[in-house]
C-alpha positions as CSV (number, residue, x, y, z in Angstrom):
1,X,-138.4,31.9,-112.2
2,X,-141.3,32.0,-115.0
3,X,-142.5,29.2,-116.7
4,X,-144.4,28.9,-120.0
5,X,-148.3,28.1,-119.6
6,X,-150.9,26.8,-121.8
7,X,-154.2,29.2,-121.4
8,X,-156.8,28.9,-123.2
9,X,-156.2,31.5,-125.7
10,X,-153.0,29.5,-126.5
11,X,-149.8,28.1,-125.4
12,X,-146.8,30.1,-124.8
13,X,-148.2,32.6,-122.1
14,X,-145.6,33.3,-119.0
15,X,-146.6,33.3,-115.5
16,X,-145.2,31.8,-112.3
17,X,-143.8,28.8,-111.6
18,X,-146.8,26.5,-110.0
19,X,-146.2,25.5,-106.1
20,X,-145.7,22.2,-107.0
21,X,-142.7,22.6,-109.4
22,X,-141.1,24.8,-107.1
23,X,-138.1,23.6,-104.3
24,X,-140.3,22.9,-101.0
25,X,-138.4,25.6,-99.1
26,X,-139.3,28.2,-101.9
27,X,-142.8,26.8,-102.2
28,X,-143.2,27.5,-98.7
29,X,-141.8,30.9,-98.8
30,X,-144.9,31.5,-101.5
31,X,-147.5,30.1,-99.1
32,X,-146.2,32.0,-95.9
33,X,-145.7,35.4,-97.7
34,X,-147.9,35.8,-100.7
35,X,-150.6,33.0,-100.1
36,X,-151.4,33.0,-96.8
37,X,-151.1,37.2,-96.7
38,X,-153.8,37.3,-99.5
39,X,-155.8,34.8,-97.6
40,X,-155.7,36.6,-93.8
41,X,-157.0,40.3,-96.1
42,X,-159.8,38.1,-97.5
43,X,-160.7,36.8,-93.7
44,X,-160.4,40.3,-92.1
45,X,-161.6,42.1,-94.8
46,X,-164.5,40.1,-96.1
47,X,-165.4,37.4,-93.9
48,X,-165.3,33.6,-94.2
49,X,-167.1,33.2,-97.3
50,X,-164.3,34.8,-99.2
51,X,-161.5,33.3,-96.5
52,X,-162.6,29.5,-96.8
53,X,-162.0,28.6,-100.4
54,X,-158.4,30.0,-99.8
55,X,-158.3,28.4,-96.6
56,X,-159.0,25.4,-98.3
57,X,-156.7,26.1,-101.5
58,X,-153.7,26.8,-98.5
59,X,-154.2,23.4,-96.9
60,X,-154.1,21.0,-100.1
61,X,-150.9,22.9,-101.2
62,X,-149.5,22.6,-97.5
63,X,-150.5,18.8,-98.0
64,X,-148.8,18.6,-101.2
65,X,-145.9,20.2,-99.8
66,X,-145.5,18.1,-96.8
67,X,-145.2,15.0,-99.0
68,X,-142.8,16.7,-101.1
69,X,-140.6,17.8,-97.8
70,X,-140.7,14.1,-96.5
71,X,-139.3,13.3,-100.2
72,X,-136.7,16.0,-100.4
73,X,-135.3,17.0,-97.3
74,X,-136.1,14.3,-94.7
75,X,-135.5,11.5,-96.8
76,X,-132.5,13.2,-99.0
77,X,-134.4,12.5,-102.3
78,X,-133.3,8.8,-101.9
79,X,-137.2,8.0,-102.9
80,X,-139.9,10.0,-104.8
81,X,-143.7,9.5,-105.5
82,X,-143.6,8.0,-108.8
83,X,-139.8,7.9,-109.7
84,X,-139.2,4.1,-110.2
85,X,-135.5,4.3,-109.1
86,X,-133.9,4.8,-105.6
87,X,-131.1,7.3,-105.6
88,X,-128.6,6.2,-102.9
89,X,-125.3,7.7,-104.2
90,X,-123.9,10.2,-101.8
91,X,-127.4,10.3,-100.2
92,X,-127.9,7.6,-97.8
93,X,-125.6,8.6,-94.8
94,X,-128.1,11.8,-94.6
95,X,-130.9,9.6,-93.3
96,X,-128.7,9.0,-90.5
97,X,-130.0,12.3,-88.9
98,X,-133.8,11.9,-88.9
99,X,-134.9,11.8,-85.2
100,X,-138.5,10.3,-83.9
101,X,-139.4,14.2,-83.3
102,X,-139.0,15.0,-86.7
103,X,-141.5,12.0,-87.6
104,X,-144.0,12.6,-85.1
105,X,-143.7,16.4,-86.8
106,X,-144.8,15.2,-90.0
107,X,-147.3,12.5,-88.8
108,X,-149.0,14.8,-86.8
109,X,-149.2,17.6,-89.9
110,X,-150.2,15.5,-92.2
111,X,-152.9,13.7,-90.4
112,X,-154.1,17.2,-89.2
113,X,-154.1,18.6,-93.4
114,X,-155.1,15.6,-94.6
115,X,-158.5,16.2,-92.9
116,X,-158.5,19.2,-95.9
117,X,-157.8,16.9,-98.7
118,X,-160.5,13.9,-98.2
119,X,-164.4,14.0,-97.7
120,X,-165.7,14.1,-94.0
121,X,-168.4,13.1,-92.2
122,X,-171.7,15.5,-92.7
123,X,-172.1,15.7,-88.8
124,X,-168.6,16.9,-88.3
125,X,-168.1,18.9,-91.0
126,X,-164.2,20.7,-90.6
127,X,-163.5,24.1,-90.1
128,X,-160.5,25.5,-92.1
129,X,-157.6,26.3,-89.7
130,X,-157.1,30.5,-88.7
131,X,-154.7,32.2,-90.8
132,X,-153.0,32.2,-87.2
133,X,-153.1,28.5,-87.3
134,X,-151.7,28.5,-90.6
135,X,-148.9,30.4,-89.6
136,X,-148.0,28.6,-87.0
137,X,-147.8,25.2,-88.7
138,X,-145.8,26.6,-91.8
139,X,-143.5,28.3,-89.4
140,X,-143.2,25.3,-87.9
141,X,-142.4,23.9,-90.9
142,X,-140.0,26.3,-92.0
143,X,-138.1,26.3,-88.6
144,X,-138.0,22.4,-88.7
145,X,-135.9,22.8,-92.2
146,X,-133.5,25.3,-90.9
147,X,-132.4,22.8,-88.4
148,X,-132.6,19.9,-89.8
149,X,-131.0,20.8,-93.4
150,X,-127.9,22.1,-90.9
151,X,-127.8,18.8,-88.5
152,X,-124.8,17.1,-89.3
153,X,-125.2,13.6,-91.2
């Protein structure tokens, strides 16, 4: 899918779709096989000068895409960020099938990633996660969906 954007030689310039406007299982396609790859070459290749800002980049997208998961898939798009209304039609009988597993899942990754998104303490500054790390989690992620978007309502 392209998508129009406004540069700043002028308006009307195509490109691809930004993460956030994409469906949370295709924006997490893009992070596992186009974000993250271009991330591990930068940490192999040139060390962790070049590797943390996209380290960094990685984790507030995973962030945004977390809270966008939790909106979408686990909670059916009944409630949004910002959406004054509360969909219910057709919708609610699939909250039936989130489990305390899938809720410790996302507490635990988005207390881990939101150490990425909000200031820290000087004397314990954090380390951006391994592209292995990052790997793992977003699998994790992505592994999560699969079973959960076929658990029966």
């Amino acid at each position: 899918m392209t998508c129009v954007r406004c540069e700043p030689w002028g308006t009307g310039e195509p490109g691809d779709t930004p993460l956030f406007a994409k469906k949370p299982d295709k924006a997490l396609n893009a992070l596992l096989n186009e974000h993250l790859v271009k991330a591990r070459k930068a940490h192999d290749e040139e060390g962790q000068a070049a590797y943390a800002p996209l380290a960094k980049s990685i984790c507030s997208d995973f962030r945004i895409l977390l809270e966008r998961m939790i909106e979408c898939e686990l909670l059916a798009d009944v409630v949004q960020r910002f959406r004054r209304a509360v969909n219910t039609q057709g919708k609610l009988d699939k909250l039936a099938r989130i489990t305390a597993e899938d809720c410790r899942l996302f507490d635990d990754l988005m207390m881990k990633y939101s150490r990425y998104e909000h200031s820290q303490p000087n004397e314990t500054p954090v380390v951006p996660p391994t592209p292995d790390e990052l790997k793992t989690d977003m699998e994790a992620l992505r592994d999560w969906r699969t079973v959960f978007v076929a658990r029966p309502s």
